[in-house]
N, C-alpha and C positions, 0 to 999 in steps of 0.2 A: 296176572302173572307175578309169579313170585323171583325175586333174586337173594344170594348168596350175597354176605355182607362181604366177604374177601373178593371175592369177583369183581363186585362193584366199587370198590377201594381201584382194584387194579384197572378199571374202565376209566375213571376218574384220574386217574395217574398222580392217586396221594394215596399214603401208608394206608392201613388198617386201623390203626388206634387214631388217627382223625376222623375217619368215619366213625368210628365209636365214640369218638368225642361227640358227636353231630348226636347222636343216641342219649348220652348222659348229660349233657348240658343244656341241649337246645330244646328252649318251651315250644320252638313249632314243630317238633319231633313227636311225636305220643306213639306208646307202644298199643297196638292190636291197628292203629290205622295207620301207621306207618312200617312197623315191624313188627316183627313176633319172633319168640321161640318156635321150630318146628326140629322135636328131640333136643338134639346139642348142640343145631345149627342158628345162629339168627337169620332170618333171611326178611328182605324189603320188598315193598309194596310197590307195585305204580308210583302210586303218588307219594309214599316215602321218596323213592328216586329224584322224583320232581323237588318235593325237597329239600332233598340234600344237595342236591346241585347247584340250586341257589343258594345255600348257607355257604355254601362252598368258594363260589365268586363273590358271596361277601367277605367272609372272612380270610380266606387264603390267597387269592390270587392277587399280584401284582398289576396295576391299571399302566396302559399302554401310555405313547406320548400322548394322545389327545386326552386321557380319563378317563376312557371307556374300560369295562373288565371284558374278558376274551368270553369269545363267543361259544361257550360250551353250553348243550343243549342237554335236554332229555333223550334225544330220538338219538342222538350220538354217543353215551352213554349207552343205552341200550341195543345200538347196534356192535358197541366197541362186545360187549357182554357173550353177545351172541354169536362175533367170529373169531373173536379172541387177539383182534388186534387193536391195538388203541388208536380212538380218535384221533382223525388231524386236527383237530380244534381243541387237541389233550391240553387240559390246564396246566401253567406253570406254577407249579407252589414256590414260594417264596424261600430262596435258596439258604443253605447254613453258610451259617458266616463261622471262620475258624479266623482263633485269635489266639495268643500267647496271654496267658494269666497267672499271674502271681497271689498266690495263696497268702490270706490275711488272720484268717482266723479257722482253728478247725473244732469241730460243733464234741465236744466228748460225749454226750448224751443221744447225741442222734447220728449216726454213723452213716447214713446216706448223704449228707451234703457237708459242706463247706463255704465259707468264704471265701473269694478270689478277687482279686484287680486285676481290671482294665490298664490300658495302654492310656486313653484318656480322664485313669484317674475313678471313673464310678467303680463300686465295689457291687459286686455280681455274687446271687447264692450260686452256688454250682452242683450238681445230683452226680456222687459218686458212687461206684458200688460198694466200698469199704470205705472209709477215711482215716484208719488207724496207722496207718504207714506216709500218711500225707504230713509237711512241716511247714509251718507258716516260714516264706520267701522261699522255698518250694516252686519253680515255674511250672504249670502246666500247659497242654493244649486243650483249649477248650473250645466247643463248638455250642453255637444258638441255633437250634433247630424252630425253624417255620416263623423266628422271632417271638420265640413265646420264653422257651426254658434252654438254661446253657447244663451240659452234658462235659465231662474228662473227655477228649476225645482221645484216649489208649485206655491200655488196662490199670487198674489201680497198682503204684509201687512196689514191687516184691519186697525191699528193704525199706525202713525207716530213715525217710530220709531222701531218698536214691531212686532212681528207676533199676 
């Protein structure tokens, strides 16, 4: 049986570009025995699935008081697929964390990021969609998504300067 890689993102109850992450990253991923193209579509394998579910509680998921990571399975994954509602044993990804950042430095040459500080002082790149209108002590909100990359969380400043 074949799946729909957006499907199974939404069984799994994480984004679409983590699954594609699990696709472009991962050496236990390989394409034709875990996914293929079919036309524009990508779609997963069985045992792609199988795969990805475990990469999945390793990498993403938050371990309970004892240690353990949550009990999400193949057979629940595939059943979530097949009624279109998500598992009770739906994984929880690792929540964004929103924080207030103070802009340090702004990149002239590469217009997608910046520099920002933390509240505790570490300085953080940050992925904006413009940064021409961003001023170093400039505060923004910034969010860390899944604990990997921190994001502007609004739209980048209309004015130089200003929101």
């Amino acid at each position: 049986m074949i799946y729909g890689e957006k499907k199974l993102a939404e069984a799994m109850g994480v984004p679409r570009w983590v699954v594609k992450n699990f696709r472009d990253t991962s050496e236990d991923i390989k394409k034709v025995t875990h996914w293929h193209t079919d036309g524009t579509r990508i779609v997963w394998t069985d045992e792609g699935v199988r795969a990805a579910v475990e990469i999945l509680k390793l990498r993403y998921c938050e371990r309970d008081s004892n240690g353990k990571r949550p009990a999400l399975t193949y057979e629940d994954v595939v059943f979530a697929m097949s009624n279109e509602t998500p598992p009770e044993s739906a994984v929880t990804v690792i929540a964004d964390v929103e924080e207030e950042l103070i802009v340090t430095r702004v990149w002239p040459l590469n217009r997608k990021i910046l520099d920002a500080r933390r509240a505790n002082g570490e300085v953080v790149r940050v992925a904006v969609r413009n940064n021409v209108n961003f001023l170093p002590g400039m505060a923004i909100p910034g969010v860390l998504q899944s604990g990997t990359r921190w994001y502007c969380g609004r739209k980048a400043p209309r004015y130089r300067g200003r929101w």
